[in-house]
Structure formats: C-alpha cells, structure tokens
N, C-alpha and C positions, 0 to 999 in steps of 0.2 A: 601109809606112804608118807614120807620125809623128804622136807625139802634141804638140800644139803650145800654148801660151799662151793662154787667152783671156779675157784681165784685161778686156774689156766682157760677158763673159757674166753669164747670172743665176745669183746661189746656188745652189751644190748642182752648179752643171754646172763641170767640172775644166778642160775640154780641148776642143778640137772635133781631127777625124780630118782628118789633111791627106794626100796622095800628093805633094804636091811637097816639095823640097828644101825647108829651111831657107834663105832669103836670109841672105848676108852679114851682115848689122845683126843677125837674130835670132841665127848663129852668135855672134855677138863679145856681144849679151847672155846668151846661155845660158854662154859662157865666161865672163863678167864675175859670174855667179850662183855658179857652180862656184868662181871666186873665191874670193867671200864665205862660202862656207859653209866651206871649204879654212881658212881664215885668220882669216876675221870681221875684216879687213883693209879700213878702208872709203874708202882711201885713192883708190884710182882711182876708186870711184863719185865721192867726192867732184871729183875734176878734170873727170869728165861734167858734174856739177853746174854747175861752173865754167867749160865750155867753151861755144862754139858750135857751131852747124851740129848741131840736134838734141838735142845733150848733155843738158838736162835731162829731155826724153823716153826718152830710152835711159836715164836713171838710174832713171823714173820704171817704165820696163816693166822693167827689174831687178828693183825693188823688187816689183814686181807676182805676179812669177816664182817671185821670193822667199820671197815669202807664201803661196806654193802649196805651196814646196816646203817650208819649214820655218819657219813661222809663229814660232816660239818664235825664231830667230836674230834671224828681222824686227822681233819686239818689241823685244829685248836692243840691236838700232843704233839704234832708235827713242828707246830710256832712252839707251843712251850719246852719241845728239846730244843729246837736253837736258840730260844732264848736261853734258857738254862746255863747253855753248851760257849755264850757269847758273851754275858756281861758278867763283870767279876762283882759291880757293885748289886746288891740284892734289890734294893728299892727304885734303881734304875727299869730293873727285870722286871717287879711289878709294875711301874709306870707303863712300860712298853706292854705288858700283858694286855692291864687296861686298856690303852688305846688300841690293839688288835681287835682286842674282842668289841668294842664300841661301832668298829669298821662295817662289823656286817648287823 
C-alpha cells in the first residue's frame, strides 16, 4: 500500500491509500521532488516549464508534492523566482535572498 499525492483534495486530508504502482509520470515527479529538496536546484523544473507534451503540469504537480512535503522549500523557490524575475542587479538579488531566508 502507497501513499500517494492528492493536490485536488480538501484541507487537512494529506494523501488517499492507493494499492497500485506509481505510473511512470508520478515515478519521474516524485524523483523530480526528491530533486528539489536534494539541491533546491530548480533547474529541471524550470525546463518542464519550458517544455511540451504536459511539462507544465508535471511542474505544477511537482510543486504540489512539494508543498506537502516541505512547504518551507516551496516558499523559499516561490521568493527566489520573484527575485530572480525582479532585480536586474545580481548582488542586490543575493542581498535580498539573504535577508529572506534570515526572516524565518
């Protein structure tokens, strides 16, 4: 028995109880989670983003995943795409990083 994703459930419920395998697509997102938490590396999400044939869904139940598992990482990519996405000077970006992550 496997405990599996279930980013359309109601608050408060985690998981539903599955007996089957994991399909392919969820393997390669639960790898792609393990990833990110590994690394905080958001480099392949971001090519999901960028690709086709699903990619942006598979980025999006990543992030889903993510947020179940370690809500505070999910913050921390969330600040560092709008930083990223907001200061053109680079050392500003890391200033700002720093004092984010100092915050909590």
């Amino acid at each position: 028995m496997a405990c599996i994703a279930n980013p359309g459930a109601l608050r408060g419920s985690r998981c539903v109880m599955s007996y089957e395998s994991p399909s392919q697509q969820e393997r390669d997102t639960i790898a792609l989670v393990g990833l990110l938490r590994a690394t905080g590396d958001t480099a392949t999400l971001v090519g999901l983003l960028r690709g086709a044939g699903g990619g942006p869904e598979r980025a999006r139940d990543a992030l889903s995943l993510l947020g179940e598992l370690d809500r505070e990482l999910l913050v921390q990519v969330a600040l560092d795409a709008l930083i990223d996405g907001n200061f053109a000077d680079p050392a500003a970006a890391e200033q700002t990083r720093r004092v984010v992550r100092n915050l909590h």
